[in-house]
One Martini backbone bead per residue (centre of mass of N, CA, C, O) as a GRO file, in nm:
protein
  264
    1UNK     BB    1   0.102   0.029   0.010
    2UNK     BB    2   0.045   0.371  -0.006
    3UNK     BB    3   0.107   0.610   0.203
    4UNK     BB    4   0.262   0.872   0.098
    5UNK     BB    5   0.295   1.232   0.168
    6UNK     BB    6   0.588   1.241   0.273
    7UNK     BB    7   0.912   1.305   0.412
    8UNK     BB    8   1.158   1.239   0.567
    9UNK     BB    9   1.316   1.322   0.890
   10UNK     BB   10   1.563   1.298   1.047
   11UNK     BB   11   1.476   1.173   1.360
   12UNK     BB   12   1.182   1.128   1.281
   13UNK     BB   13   0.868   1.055   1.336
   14UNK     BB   14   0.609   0.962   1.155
   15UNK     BB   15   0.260   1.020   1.109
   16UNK     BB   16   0.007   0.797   1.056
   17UNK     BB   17  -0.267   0.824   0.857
   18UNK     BB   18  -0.600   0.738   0.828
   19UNK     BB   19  -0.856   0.725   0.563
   20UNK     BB   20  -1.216   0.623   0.589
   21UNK     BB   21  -1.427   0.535   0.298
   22UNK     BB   22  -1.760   0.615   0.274
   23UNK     BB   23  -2.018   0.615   0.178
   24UNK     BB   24  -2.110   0.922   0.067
   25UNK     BB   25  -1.920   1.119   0.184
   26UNK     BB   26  -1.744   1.355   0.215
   27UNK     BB   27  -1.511   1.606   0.068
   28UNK     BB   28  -1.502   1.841   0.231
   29UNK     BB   29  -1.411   1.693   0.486
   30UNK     BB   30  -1.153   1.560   0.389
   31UNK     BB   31  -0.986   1.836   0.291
   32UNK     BB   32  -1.016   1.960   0.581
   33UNK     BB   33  -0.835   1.740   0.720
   34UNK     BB   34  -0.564   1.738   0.503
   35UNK     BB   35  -0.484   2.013   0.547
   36UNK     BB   36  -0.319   2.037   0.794
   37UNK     BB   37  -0.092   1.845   0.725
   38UNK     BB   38   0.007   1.989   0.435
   39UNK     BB   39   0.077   2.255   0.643
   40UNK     BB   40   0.258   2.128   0.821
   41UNK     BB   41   0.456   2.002   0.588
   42UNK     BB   42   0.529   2.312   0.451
   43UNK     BB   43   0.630   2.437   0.732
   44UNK     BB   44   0.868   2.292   0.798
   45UNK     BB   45   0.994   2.193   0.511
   46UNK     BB   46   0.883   1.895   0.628
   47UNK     BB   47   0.780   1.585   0.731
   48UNK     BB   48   0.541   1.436   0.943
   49UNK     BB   49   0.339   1.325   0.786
   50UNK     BB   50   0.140   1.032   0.645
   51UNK     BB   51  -0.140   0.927   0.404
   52UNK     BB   52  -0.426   0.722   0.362
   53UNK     BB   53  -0.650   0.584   0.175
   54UNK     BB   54  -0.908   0.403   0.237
   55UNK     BB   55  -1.120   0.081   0.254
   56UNK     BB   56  -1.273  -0.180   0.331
   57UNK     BB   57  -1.180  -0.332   0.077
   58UNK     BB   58  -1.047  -0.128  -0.171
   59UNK     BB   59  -1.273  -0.010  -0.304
   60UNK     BB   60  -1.419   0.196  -0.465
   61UNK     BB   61  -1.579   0.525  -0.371
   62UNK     BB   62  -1.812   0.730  -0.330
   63UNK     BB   63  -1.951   1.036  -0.286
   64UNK     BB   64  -2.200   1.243  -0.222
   65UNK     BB   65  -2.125   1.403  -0.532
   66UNK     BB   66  -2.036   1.152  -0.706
   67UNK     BB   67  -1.747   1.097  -0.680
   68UNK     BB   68  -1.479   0.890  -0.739
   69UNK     BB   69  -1.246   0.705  -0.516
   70UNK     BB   70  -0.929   0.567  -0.502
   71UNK     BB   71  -0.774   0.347  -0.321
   72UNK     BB   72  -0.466   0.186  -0.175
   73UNK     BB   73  -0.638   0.025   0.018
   74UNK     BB   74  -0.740  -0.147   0.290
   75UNK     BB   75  -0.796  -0.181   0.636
   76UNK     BB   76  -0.614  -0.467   0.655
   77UNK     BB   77  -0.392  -0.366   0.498
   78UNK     BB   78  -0.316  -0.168   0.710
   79UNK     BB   79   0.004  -0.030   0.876
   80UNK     BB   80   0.119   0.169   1.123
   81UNK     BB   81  -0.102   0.311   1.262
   82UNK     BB   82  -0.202   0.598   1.461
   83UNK     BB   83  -0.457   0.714   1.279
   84UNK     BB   84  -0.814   0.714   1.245
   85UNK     BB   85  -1.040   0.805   1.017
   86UNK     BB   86  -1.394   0.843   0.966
   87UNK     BB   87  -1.575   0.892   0.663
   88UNK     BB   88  -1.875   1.080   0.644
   89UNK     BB   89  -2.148   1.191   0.593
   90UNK     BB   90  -2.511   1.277   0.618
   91UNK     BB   91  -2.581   0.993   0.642
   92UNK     BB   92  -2.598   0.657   0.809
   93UNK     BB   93  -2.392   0.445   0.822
   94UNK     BB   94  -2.308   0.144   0.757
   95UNK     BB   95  -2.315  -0.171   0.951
   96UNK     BB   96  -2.051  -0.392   1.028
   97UNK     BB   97  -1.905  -0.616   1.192
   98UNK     BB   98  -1.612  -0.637   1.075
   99UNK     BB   99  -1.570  -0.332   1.162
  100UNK     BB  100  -1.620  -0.309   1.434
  101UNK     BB  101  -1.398  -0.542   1.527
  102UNK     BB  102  -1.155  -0.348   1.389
  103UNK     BB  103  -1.226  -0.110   1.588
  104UNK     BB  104  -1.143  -0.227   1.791
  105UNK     BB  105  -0.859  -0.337   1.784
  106UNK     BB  106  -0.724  -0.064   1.706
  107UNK     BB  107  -0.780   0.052   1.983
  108UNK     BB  108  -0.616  -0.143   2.150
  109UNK     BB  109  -0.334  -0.098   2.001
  110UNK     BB  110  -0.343   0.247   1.997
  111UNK     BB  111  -0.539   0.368   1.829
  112UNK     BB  112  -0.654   0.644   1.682
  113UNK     BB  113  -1.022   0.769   1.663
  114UNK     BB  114  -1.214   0.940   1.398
  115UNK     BB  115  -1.483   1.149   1.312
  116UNK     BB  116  -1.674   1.228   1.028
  117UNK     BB  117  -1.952   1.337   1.064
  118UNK     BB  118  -2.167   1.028   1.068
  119UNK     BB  119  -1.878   0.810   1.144
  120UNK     BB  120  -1.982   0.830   1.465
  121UNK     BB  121  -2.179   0.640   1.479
  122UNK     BB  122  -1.977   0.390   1.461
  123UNK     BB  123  -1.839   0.425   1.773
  124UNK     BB  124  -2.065   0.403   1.927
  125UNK     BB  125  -2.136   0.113   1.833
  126UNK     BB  126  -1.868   0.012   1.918
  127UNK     BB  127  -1.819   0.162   2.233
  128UNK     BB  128  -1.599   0.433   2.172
  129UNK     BB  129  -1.877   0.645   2.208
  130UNK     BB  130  -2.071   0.813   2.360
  131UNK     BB  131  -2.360   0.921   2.328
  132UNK     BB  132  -2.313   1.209   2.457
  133UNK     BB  133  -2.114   1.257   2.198
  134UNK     BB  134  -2.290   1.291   2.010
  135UNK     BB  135  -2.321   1.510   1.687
  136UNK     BB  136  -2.393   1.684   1.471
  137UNK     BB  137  -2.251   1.712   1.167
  138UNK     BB  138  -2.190   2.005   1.150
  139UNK     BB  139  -2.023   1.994   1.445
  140UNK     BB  140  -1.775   1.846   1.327
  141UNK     BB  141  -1.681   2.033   1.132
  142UNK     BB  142  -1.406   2.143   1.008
  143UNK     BB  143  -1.244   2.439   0.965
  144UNK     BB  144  -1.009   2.589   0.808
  145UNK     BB  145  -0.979   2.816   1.016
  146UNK     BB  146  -0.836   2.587   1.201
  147UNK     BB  147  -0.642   2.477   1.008
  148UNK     BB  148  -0.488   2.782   0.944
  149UNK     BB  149  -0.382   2.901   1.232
  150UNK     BB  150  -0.068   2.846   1.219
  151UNK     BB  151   0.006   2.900   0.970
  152UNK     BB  152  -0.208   3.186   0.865
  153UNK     BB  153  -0.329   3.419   1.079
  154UNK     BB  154  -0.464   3.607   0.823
  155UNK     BB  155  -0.644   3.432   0.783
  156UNK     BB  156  -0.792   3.322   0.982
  157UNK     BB  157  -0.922   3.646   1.025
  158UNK     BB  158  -1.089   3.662   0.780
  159UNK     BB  159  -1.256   3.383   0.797
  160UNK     BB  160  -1.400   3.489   1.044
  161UNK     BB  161  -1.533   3.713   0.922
  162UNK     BB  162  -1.694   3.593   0.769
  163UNK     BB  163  -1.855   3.422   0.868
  164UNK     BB  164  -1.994   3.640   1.058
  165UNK     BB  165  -2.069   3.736   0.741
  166UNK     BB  166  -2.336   3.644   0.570
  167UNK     BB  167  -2.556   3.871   0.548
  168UNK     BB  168  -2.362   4.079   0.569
  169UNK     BB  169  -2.136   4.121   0.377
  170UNK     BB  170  -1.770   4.222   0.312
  171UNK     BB  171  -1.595   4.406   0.172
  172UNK     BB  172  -1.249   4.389   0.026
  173UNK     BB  173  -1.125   4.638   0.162
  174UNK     BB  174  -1.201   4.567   0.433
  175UNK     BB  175  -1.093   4.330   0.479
  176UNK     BB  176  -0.814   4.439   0.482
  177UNK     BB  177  -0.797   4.657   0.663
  178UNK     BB  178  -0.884   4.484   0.963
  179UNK     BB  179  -0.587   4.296   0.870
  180UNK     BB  180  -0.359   4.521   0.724
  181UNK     BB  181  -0.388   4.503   0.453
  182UNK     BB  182  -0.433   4.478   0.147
  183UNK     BB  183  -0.584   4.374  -0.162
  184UNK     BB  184  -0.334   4.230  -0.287
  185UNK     BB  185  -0.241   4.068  -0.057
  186UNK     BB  186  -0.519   3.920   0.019
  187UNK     BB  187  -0.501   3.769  -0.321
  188UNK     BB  188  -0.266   3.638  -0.272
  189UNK     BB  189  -0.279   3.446  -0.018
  190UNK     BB  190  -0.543   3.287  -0.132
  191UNK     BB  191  -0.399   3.175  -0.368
  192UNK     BB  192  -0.162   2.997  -0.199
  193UNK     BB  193  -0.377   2.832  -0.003
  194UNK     BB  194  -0.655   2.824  -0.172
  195UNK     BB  195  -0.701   2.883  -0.512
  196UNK     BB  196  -0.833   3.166  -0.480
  197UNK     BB  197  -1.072   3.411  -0.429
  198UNK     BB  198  -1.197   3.580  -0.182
  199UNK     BB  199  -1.481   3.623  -0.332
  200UNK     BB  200  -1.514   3.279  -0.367
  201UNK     BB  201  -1.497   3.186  -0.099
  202UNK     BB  202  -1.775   3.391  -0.001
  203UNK     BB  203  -1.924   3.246  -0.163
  204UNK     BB  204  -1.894   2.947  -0.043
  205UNK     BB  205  -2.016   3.004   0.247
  206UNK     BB  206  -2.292   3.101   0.175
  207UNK     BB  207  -2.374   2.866   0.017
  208UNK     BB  208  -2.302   2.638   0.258
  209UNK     BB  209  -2.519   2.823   0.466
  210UNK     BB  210  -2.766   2.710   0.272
  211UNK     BB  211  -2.787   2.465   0.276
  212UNK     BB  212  -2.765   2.423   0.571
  213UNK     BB  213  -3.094   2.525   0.585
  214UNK     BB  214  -3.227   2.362   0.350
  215UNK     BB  215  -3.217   2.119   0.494
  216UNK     BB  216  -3.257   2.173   0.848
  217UNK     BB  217  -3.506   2.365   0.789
  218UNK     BB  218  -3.827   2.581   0.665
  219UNK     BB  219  -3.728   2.800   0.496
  220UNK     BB  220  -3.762   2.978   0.301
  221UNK     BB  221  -3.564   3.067  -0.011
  222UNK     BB  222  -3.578   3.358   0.039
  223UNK     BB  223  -3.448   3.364   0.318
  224UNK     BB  224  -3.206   3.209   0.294
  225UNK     BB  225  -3.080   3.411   0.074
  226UNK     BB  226  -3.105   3.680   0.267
  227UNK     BB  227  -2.917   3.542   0.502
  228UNK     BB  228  -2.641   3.510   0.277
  229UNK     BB  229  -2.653   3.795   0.087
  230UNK     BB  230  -2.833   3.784  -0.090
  231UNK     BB  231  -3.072   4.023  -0.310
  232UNK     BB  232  -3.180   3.773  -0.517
  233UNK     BB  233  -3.303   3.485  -0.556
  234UNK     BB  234  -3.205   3.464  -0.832
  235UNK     BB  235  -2.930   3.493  -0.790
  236UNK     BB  236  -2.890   3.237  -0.580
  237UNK     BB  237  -2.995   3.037  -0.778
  238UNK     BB  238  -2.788   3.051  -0.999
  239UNK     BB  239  -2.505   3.008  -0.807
  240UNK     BB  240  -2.642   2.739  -0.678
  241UNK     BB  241  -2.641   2.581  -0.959
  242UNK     BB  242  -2.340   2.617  -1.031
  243UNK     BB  243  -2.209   2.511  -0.759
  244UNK     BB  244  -2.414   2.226  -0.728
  245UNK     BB  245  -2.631   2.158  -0.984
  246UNK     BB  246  -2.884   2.288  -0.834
  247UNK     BB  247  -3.181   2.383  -0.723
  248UNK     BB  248  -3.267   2.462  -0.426
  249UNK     BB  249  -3.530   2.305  -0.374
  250UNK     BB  250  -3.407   2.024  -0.410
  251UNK     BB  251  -3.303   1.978  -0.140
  252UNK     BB  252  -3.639   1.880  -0.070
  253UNK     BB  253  -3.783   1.662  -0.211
  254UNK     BB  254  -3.664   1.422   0.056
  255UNK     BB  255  -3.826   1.662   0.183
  256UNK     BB  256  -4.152   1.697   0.259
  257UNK     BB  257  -4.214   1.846   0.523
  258UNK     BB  258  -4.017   2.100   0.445
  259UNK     BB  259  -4.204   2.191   0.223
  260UNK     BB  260  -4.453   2.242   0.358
  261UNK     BB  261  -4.338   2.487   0.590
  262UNK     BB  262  -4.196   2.647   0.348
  263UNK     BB  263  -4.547   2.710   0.255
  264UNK     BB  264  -4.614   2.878   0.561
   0.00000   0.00000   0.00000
């Protein structure tokens, strides 16, 4: 199995980390994980850190927004793991008695266990986690500002302001002046650690904010819209269309509960 994706430094022991990749996965949480390890070998130097992908066989496997995944092996194939992340999505992975088992086992051996997203929920089945510590989707997610705290304080300041002001964006300008940058140093940043545009990463967080209200909510999308920054209904459905490939209604289709309650 093809583990590396960092190199060794002289006397130091690199931490090996597991990521298994349940059906439907979130990829955007799986992202938001694996950016800490790349920022801290970048940071650094040189690696720290080293992982790999699996799946319970081996085969490839869908993400929830439908990309398919290709594992380096096996979580029986996998060796020498310090820590195993469970990748799960939106819905409740299905558990099969021999994942509990390997996932007992690992514990005993002393390997960390964390999981993304619904992944929690196997943990909890496996006696691994208090069910009172099981918590919802949204609030187990990495959120990058976090993940760049160390790397690069003044995005992390830049990414905390957009979060706090997603009803009512921030000029570019302002959000420059605010962390003491210029707007070229600005989007410089942003190009070097995001490959985006400021403007674009905070657009993606106001639509990222909308889905979650759209699926756990029963706000009419026209609230929802005005909630997120949007100034009008159309721009926010062309948007969100753009960027997830759907109008904003389809995320409640198999919500019909919340389609109802939406509509009084």
């Amino acid at each position: 199995m093809t583990a590396c994706q960092a190199h060794r430094l002289p006397q130091q022991r690199l931490e090996s980390v597991g990521f298994l990749l349940l059906d439907a996965f979130s990829l955007i949480a799986l992202a938001g994980a694996l950016e800490p390890l790349r920022l801290a070998n970048q940071q650094s130097g040189a690696g720290r850190y080293r992982w790999c992908i699996l799946t319970c066989d081996g085969n490839p496997v869908r993400a929830g927004n439908g990309m398919q995944l290709t594992p380096e092996g096996s979580l029986a194939e996998a060796s020498g793991l310090d820590s195993l992340i469970l990748c799960g999505g939106d819905s409740a992975p299905l558990a099969h008695a021999g994942l509990l088992t390997q996932l007992r086992d690992l514990a005993e051996r002393g390997v960390k266990l964390g999981a993304l997203e619904s992944a929690r929920a196997l943990l909890v089945e496996a006696g691994l986690l208090p069910c009172s510590e099981s918590v919802p989707a949204w609030a187990s997610r990495m959120t990058l500002r976090e993940a760049l705290a160390s790397a690069q304080p003044k995005l992390q300041e830049v990414i905390a302001l957009m979060e706090a002001n997603l009803e009512e964006p921030i000029e570019l300008d302002d959000l420059a002046s605010f962390i003491e940058l210029s707007r070229r140093q600005l989007e410089r940043l942003f190009q070097k650690y995001l490959h985006c545009s400021p403007s674009r990463y905070y657009l993606k967080l106001r639509l990222l904010r909308a889905r979650q209200l759209l699926r756990q909510t029963a706000l009419p999308v026209v609230q929802v819209a005005s909630g997120c920054g949007f100034l009008s209904p159309q721009n926010f459905s062309k948007c969100y269309r753009e960027h997830f490939g759907i109008p904003p209604s389809n995320e409640r289709l198999d919500k019909p509960q919340l389609c109802r309650a939406a509509m009084h």
